[in-house]
PyMOL Python script that loads the backbone (N, CA, C, O; Angstrom):
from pymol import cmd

cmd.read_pdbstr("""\
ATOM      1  N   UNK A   1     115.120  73.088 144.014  1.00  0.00           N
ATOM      2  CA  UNK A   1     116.410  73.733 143.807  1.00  0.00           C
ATOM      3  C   UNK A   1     116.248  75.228 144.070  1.00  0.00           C
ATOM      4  O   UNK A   1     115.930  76.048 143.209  1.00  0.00           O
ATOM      5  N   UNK A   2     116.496  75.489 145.328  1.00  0.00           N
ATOM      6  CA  UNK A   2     116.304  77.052 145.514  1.00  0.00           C
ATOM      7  C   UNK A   2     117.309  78.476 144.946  1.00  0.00           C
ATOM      8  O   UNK A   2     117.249  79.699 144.813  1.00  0.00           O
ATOM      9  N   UNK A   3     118.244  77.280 144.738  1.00  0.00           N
ATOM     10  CA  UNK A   3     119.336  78.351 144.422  1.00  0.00           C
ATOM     11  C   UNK A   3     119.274  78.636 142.319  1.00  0.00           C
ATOM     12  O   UNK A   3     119.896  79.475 141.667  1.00  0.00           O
ATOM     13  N   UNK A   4     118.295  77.572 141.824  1.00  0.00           N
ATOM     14  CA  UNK A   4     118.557  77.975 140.450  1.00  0.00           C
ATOM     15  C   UNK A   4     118.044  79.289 139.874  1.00  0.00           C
ATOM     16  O   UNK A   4     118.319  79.752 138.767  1.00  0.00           O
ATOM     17  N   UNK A   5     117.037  79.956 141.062  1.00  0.00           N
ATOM     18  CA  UNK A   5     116.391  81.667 140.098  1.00  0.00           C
ATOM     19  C   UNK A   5     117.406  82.064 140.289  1.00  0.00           C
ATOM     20  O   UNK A   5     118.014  82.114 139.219  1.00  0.00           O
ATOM     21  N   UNK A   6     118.033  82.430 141.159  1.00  0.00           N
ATOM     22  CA  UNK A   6     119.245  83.108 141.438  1.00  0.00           C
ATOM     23  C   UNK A   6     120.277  83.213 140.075  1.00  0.00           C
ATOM     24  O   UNK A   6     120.474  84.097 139.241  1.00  0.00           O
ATOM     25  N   UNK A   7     120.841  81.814 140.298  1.00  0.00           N
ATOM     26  CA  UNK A   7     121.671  81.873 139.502  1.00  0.00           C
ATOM     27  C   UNK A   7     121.023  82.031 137.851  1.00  0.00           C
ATOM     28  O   UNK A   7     121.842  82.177 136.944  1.00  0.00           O
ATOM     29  N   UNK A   8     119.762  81.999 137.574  1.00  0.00           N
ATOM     30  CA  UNK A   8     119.334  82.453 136.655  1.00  0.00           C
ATOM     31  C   UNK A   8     119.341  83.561 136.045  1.00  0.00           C
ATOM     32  O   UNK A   8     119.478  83.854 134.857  1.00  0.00           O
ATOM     33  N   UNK A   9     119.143  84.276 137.167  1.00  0.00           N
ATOM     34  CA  UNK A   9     119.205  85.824 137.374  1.00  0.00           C
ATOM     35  C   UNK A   9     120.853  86.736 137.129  1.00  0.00           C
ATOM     36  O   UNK A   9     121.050  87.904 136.793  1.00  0.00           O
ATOM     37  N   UNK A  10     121.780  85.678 137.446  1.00  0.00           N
ATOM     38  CA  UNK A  10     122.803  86.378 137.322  1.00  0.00           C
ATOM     39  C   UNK A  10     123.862  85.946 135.457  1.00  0.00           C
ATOM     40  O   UNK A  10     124.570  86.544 134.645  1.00  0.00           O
ATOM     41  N   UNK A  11     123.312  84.632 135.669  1.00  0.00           N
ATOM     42  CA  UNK A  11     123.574  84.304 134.032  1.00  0.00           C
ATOM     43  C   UNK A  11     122.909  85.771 133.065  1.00  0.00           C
ATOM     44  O   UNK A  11     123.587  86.416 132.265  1.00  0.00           O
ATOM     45  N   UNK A  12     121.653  86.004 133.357  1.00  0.00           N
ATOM     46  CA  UNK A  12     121.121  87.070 132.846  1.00  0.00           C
ATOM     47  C   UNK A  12     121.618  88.371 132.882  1.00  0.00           C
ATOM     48  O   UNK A  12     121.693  88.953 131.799  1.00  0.00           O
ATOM     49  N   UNK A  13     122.056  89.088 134.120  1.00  0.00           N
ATOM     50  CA  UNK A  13     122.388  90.227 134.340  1.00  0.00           C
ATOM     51  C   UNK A  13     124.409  90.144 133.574  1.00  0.00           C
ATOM     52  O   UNK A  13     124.982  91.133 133.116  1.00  0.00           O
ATOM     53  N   UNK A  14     124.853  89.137 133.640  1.00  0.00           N
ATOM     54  CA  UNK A  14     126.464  88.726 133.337  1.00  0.00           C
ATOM     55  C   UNK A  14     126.072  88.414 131.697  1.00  0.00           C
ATOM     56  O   UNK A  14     127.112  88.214 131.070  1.00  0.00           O
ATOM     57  N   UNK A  15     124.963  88.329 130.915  1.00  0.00           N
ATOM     58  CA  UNK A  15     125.254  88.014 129.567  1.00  0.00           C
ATOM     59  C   UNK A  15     124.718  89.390 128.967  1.00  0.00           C
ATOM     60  O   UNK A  15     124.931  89.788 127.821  1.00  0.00           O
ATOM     61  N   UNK A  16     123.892  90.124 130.078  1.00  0.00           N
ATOM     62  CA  UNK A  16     123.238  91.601 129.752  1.00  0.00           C
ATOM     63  C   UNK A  16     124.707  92.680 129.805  1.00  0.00           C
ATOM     64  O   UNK A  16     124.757  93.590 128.978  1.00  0.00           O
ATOM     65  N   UNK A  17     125.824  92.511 130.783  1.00  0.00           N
ATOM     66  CA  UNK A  17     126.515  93.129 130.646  1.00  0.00           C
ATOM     67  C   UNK A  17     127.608  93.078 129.566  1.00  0.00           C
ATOM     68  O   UNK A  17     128.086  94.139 129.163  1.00  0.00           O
ATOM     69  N   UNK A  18     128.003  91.966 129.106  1.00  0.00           N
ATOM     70  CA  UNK A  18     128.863  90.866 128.132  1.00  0.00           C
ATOM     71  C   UNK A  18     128.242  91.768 126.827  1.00  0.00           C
ATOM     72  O   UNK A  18     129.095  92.332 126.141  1.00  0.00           O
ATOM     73  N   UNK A  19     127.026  91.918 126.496  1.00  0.00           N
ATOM     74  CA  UNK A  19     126.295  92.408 125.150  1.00  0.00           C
ATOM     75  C   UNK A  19     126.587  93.644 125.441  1.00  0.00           C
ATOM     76  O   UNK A  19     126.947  94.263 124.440  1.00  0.00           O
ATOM     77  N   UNK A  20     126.579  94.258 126.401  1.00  0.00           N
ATOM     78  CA  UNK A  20     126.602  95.869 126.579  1.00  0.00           C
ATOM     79  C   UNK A  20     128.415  95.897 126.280  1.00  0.00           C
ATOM     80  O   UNK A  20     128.818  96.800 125.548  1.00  0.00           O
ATOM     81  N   UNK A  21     129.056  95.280 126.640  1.00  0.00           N
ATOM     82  CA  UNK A  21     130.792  95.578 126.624  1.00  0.00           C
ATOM     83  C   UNK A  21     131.348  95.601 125.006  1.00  0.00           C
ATOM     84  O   UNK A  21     132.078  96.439 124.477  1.00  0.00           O
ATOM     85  N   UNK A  22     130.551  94.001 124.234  1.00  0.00           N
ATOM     86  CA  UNK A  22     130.540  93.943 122.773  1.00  0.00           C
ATOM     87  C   UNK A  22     129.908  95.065 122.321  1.00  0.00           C
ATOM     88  O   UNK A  22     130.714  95.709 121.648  1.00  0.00           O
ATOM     89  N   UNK A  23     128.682  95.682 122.382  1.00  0.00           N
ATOM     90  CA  UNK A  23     128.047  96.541 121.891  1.00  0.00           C
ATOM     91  C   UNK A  23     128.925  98.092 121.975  1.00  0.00           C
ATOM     92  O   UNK A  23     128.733  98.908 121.074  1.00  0.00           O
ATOM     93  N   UNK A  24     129.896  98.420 123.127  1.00  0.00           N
ATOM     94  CA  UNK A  24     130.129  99.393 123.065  1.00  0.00           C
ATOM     95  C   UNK A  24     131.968  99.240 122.504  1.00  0.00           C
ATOM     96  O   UNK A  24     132.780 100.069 122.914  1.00  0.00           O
ATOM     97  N   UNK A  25     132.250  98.498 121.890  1.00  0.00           N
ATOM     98  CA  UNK A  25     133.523  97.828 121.057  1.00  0.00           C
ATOM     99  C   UNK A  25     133.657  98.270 119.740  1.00  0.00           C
ATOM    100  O   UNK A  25     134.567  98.763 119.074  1.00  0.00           O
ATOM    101  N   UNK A  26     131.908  97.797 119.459  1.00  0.00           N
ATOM    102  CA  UNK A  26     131.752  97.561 117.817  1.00  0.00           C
ATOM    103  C   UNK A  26     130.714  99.261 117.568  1.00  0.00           C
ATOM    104  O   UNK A  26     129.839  99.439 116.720  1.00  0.00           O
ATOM    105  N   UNK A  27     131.120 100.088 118.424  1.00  0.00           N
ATOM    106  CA  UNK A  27     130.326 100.958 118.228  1.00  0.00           C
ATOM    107  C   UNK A  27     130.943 102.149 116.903  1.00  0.00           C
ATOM    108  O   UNK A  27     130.291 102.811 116.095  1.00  0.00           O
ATOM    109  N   UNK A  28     132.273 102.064 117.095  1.00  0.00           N
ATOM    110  CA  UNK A  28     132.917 102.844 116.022  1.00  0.00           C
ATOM    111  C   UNK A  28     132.928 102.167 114.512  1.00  0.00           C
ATOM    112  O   UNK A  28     133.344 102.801 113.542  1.00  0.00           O
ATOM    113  N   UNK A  29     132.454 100.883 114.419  1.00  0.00           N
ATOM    114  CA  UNK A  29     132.591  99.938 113.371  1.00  0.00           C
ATOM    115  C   UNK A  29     130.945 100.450 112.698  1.00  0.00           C
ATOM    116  O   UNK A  29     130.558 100.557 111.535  1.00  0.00           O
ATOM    117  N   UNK A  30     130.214 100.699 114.089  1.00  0.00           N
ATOM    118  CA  UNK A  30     128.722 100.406 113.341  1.00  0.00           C
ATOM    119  C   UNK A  30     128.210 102.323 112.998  1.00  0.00           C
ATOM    120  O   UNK A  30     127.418 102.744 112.155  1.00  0.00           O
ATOM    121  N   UNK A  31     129.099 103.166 114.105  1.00  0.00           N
ATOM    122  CA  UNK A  31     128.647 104.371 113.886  1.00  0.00           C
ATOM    123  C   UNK A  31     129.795 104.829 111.779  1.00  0.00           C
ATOM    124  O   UNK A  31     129.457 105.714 110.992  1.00  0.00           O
ATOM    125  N   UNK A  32     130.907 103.920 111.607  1.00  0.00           N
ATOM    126  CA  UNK A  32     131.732 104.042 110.285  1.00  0.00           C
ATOM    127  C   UNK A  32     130.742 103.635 109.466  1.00  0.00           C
ATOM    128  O   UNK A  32     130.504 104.415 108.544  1.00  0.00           O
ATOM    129  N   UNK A  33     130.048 102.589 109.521  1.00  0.00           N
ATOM    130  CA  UNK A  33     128.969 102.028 108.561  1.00  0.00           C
ATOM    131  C   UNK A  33     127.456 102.319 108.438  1.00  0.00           C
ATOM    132  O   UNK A  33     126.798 102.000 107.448  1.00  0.00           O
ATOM    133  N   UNK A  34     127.050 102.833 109.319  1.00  0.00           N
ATOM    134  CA  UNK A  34     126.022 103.879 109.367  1.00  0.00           C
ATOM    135  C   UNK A  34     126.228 104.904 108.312  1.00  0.00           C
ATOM    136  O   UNK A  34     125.399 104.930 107.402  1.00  0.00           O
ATOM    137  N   UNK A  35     127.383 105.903 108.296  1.00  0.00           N
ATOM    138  CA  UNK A  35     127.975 106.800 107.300  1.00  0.00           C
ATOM    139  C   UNK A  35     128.096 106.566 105.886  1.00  0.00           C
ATOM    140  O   UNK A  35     127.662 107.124 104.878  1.00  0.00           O
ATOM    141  N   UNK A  36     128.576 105.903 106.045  1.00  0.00           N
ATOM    142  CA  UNK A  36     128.763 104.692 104.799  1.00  0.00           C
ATOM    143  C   UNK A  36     127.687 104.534 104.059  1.00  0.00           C
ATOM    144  O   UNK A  36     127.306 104.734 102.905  1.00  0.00           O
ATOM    145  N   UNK A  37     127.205 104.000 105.342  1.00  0.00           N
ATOM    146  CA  UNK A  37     125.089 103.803 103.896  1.00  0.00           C
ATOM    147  C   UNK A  37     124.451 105.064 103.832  1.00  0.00           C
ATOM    148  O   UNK A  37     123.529 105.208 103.029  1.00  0.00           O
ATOM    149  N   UNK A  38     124.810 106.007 104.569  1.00  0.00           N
ATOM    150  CA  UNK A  38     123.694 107.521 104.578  1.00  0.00           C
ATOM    151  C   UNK A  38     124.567 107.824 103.433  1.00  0.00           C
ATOM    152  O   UNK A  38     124.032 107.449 102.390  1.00  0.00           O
ATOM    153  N   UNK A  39     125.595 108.311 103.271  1.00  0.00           N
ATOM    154  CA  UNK A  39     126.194 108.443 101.443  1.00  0.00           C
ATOM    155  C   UNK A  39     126.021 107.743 100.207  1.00  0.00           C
ATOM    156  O   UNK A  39     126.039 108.178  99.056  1.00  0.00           O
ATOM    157  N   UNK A  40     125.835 106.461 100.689  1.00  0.00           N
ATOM    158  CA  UNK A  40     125.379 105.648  99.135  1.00  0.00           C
ATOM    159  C   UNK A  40     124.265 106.097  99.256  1.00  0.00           C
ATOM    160  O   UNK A  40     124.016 106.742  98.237  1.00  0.00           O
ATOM    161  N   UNK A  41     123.389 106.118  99.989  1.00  0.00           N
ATOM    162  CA  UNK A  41     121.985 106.640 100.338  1.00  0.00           C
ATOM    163  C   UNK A  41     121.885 107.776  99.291  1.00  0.00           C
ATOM    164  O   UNK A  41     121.249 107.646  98.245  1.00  0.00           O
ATOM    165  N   UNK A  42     122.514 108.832  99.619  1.00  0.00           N
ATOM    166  CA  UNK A  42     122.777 110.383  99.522  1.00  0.00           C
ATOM    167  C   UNK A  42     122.939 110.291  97.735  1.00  0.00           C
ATOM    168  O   UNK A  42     122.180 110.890  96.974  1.00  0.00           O
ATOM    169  N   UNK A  43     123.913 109.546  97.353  1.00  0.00           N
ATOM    170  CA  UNK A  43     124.484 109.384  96.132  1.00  0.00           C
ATOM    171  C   UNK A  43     123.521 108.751  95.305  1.00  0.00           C
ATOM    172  O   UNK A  43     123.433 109.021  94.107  1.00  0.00           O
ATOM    173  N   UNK A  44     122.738 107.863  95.917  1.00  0.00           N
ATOM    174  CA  UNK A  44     121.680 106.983  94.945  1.00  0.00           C
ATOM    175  C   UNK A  44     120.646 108.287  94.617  1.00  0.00           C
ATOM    176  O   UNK A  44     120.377 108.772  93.519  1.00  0.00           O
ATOM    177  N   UNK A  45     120.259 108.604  95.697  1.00  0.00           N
ATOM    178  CA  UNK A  45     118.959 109.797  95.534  1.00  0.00           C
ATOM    179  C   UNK A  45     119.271 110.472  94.574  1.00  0.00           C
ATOM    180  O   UNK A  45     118.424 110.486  93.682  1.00  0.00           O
ATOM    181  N   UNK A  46     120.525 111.274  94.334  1.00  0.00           N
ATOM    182  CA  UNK A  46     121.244 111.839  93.331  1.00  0.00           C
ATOM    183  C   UNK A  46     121.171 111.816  92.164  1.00  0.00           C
ATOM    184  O   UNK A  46     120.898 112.621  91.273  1.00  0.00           O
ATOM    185  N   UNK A  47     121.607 110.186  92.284  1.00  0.00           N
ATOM    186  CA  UNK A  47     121.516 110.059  90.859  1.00  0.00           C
ATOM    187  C   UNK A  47     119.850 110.034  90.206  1.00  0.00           C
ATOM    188  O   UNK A  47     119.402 110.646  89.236  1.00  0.00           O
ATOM    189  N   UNK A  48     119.093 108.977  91.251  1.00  0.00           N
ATOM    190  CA  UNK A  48     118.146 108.958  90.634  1.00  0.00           C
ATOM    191  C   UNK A  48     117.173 110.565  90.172  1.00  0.00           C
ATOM    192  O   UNK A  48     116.794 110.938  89.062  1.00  0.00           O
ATOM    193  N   UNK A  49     117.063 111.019  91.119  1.00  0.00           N
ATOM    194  CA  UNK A  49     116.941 112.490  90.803  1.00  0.00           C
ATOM    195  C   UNK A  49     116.960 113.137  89.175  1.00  0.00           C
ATOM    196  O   UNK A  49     116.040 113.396  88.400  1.00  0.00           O
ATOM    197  N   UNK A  50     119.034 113.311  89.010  1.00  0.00           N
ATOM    198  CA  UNK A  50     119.020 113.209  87.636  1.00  0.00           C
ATOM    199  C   UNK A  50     118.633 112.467  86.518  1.00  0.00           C
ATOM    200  O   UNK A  50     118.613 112.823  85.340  1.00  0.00           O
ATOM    201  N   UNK A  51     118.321 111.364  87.032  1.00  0.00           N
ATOM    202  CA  UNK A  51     118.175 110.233  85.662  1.00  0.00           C
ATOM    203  C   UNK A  51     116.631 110.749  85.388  1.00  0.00           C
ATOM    204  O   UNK A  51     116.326 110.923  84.209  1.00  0.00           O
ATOM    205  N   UNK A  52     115.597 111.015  86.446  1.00  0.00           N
ATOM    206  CA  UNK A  52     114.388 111.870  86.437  1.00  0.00           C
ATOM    207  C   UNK A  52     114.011 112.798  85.633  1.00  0.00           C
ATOM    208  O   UNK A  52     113.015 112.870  84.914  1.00  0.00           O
ATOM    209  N   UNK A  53     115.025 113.632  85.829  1.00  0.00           N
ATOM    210  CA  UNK A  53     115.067 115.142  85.389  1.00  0.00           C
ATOM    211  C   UNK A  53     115.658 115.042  83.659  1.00  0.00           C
ATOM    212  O   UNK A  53     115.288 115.722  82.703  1.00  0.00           O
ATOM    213  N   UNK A  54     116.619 114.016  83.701  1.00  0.00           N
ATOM    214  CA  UNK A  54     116.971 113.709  82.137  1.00  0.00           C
ATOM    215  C   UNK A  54     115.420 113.807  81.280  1.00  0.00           C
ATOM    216  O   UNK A  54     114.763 114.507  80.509  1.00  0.00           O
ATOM    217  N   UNK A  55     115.414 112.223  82.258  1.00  0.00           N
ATOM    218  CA  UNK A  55     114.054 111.834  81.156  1.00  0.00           C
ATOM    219  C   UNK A  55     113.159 113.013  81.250  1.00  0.00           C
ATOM    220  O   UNK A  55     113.039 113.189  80.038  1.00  0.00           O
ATOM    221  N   UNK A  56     112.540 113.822  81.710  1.00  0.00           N
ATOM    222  CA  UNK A  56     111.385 114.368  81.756  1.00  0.00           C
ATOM    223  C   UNK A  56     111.761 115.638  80.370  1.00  0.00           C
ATOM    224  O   UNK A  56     110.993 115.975  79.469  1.00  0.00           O
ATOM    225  N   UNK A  57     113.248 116.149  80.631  1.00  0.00           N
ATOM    226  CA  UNK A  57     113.679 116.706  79.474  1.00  0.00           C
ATOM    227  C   UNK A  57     113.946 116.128  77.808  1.00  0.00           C
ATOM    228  O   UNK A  57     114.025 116.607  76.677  1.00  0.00           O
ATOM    229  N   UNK A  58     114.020 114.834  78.458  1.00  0.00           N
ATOM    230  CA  UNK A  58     114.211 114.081  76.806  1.00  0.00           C
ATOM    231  C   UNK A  58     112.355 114.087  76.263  1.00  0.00           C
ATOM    232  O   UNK A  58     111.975 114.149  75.094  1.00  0.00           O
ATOM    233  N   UNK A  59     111.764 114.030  77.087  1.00  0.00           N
ATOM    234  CA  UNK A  59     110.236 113.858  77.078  1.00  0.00           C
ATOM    235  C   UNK A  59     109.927 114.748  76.343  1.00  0.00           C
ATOM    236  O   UNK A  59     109.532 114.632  75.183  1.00  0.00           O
ATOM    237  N   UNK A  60     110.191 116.425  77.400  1.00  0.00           N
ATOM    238  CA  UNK A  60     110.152 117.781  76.361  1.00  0.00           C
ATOM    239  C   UNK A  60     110.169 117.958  75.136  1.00  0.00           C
ATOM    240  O   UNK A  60     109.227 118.073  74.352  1.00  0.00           O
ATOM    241  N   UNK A  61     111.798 117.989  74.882  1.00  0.00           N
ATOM    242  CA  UNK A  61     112.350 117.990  73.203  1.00  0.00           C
ATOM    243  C   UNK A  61     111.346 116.969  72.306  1.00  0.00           C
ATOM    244  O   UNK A  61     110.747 117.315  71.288  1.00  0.00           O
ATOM    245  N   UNK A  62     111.304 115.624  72.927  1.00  0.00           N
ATOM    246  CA  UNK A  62     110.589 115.105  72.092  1.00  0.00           C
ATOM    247  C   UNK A  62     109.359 115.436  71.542  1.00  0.00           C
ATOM    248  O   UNK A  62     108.862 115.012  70.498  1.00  0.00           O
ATOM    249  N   UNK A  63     108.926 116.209  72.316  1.00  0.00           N
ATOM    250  CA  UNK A  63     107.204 116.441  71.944  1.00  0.00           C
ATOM    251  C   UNK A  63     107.231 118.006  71.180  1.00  0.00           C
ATOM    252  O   UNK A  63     106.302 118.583  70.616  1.00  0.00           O
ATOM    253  N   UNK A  64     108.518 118.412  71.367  1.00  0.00           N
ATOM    254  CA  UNK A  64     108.905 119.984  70.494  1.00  0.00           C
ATOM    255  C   UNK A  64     109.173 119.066  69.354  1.00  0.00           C
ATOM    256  O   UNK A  64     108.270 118.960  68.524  1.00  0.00           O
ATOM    257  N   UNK A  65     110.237 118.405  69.183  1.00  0.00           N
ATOM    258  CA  UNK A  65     110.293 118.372  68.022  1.00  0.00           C
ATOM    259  C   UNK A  65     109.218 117.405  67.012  1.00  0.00           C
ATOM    260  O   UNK A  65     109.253 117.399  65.781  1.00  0.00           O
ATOM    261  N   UNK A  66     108.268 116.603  67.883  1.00  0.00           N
ATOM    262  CA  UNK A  66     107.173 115.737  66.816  1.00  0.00           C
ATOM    263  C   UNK A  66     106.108 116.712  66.907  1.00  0.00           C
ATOM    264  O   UNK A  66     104.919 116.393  66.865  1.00  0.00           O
ATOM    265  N   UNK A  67     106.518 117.874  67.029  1.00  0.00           N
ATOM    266  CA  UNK A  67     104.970 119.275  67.663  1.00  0.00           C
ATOM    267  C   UNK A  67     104.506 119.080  65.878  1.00  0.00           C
ATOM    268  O   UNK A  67     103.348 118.752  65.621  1.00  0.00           O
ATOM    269  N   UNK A  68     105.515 119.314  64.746  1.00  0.00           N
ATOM    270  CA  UNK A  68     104.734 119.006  63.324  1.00  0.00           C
ATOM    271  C   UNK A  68     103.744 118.013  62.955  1.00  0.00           C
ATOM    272  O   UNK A  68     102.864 118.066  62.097  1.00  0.00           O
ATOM    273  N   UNK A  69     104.016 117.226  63.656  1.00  0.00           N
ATOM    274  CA  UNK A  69     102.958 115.723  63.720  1.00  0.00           C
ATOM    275  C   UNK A  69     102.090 115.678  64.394  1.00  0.00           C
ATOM    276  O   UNK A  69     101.079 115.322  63.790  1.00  0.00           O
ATOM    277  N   UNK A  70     101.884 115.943  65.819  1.00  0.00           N
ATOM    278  CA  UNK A  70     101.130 115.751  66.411  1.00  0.00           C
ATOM    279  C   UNK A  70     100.094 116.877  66.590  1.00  0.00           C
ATOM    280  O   UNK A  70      98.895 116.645  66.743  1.00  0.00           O
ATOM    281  N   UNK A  71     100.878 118.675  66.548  1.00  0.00           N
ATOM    282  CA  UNK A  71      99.298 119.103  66.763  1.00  0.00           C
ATOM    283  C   UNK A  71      98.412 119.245  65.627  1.00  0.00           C
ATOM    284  O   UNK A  71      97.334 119.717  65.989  1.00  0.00           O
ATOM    285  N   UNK A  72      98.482 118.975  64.204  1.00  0.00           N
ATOM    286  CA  UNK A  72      97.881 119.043  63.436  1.00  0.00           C
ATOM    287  C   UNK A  72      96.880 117.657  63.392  1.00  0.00           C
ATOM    288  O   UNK A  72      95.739 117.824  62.959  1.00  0.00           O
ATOM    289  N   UNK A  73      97.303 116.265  63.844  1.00  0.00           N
ATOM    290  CA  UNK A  73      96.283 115.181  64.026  1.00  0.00           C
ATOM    291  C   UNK A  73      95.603 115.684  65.082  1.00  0.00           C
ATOM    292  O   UNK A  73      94.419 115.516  64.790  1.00  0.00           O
ATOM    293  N   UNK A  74      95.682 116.282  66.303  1.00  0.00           N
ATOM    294  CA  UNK A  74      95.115 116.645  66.960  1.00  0.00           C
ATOM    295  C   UNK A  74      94.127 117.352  66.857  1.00  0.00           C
ATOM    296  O   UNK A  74      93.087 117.134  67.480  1.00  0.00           O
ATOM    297  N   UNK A  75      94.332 118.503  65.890  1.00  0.00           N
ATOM    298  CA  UNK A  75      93.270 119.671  65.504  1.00  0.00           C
ATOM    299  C   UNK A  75      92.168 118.877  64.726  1.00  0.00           C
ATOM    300  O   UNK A  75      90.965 119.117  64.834  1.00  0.00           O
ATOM    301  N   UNK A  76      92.739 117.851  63.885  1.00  0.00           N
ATOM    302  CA  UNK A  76      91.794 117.005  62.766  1.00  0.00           C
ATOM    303  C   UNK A  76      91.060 116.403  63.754  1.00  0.00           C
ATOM    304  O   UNK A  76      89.857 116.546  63.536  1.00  0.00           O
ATOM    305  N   UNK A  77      91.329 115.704  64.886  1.00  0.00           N
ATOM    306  CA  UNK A  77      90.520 114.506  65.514  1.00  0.00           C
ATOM    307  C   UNK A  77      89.666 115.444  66.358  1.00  0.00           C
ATOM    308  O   UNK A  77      88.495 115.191  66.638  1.00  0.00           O
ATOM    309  N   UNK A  78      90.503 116.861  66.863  1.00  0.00           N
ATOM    310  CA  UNK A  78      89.091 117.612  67.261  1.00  0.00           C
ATOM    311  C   UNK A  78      87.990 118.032  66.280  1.00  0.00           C
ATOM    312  O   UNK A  78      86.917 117.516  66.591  1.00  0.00           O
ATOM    313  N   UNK A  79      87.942 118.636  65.433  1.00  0.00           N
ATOM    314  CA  UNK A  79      87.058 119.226  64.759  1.00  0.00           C
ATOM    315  C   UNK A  79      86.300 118.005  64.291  1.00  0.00           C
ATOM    316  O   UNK A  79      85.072 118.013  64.196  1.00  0.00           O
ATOM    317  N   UNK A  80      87.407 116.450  63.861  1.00  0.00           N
ATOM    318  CA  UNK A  80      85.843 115.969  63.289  1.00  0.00           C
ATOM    319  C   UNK A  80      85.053 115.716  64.824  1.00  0.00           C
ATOM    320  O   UNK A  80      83.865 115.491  64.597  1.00  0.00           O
ATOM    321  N   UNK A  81      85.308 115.689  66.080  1.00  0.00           N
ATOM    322  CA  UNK A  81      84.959 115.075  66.572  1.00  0.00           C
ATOM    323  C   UNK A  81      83.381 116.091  67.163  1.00  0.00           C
ATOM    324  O   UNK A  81      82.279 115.709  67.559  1.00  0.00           O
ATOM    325  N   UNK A  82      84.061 117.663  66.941  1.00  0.00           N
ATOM    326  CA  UNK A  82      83.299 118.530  67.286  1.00  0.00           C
ATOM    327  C   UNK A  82      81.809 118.227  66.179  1.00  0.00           C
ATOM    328  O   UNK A  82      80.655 117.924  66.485  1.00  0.00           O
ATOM    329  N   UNK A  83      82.451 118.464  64.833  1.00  0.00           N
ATOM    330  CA  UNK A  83      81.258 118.009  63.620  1.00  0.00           C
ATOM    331  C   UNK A  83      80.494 116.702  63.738  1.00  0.00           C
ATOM    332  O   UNK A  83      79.591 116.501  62.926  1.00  0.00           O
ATOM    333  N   UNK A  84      80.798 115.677  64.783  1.00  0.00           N
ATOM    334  CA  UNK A  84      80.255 114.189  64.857  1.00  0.00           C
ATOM    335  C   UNK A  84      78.902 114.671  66.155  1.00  0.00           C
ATOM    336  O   UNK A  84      77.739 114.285  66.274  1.00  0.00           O
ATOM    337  N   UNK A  85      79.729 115.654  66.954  1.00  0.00           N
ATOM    338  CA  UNK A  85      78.701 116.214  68.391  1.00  0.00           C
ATOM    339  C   UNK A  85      77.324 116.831  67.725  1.00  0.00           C
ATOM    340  O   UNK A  85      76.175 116.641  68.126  1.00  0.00           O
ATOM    341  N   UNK A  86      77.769 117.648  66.558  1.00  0.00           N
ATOM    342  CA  UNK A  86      76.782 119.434  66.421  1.00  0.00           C
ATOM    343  C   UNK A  86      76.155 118.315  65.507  1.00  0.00           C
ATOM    344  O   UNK A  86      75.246 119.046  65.113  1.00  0.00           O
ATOM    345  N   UNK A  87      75.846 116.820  64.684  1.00  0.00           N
ATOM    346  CA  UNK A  87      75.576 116.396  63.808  1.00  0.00           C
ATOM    347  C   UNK A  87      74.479 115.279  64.284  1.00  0.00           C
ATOM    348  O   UNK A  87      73.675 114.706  63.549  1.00  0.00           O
ATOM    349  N   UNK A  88      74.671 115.078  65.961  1.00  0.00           N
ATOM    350  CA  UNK A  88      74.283 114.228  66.484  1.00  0.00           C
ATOM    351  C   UNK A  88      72.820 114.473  67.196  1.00  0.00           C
ATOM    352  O   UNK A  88      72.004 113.552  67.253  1.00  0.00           O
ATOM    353  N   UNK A  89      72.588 115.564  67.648  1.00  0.00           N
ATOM    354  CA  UNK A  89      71.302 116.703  68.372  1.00  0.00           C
ATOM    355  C   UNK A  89      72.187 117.119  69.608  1.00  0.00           C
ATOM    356  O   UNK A  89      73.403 117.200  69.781  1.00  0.00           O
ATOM    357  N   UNK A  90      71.262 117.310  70.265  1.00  0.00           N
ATOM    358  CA  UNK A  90      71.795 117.386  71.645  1.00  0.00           C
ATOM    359  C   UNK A  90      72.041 116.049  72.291  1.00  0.00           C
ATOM    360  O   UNK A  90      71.582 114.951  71.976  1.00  0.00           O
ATOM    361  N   UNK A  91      72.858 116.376  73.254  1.00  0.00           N
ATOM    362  CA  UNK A  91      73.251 115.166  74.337  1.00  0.00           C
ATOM    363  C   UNK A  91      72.572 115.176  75.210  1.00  0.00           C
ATOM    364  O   UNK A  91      72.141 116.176  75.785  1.00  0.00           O
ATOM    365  N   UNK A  92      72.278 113.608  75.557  1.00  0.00           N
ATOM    366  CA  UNK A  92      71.480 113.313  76.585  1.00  0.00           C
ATOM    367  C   UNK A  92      72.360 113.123  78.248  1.00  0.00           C
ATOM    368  O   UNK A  92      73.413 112.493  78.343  1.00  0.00           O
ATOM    369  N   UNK A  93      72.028 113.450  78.820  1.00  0.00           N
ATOM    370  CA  UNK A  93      72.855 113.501  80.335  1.00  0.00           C
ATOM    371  C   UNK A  93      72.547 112.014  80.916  1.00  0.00           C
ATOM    372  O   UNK A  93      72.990 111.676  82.014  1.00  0.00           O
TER     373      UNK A  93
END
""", "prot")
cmd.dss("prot")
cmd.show_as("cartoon", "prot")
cmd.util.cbc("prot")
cmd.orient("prot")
């Protein structure tokens, strides 16, 4: 069948142009929805951002205001820990 590359060839080049005609149709549909997701995009980052910045500030306050609690266990667990070192000889490497 000599004539089927041919017509192979043109099924090809006629379904290559067919996609190019759809493609340039739906181009205002896909360049509207492109936009579309770069703003939810835009808006998610946003938020998450703040929800970030919340917490890291709720983090803050929190550790200001348990500062009565915590640096005084702190000072205790250093010193005994310093008196457990100076009680022990020297350290071996």
């Amino acid at each position: 069948m000599p004539g089927f590359r041919d017509m192979k060839t043109f099924l090809k080049v006629t379904l290559l142009v067919v996609a190019a005609l759809i493609a340039v149709k739906l181009l205002p549909l896909t360049f509207v929805l492109g936009c579309v997701l770069a703003l939810a995009l835009a808006v998610l980052a946003a938020v998450g951002v703040s929800v970030i910045a919340l917490l890291f500030g709720l983090a803050i306050v929190l550790a200001a205001v348990l500062s009565p609690v915590w640096v005084p266990v702190l000072a205790i667990i250093g010193l005994i820990s310093l008196l457990r070192r100076s009680s022990r000889g020297p350290a071996v490497a």
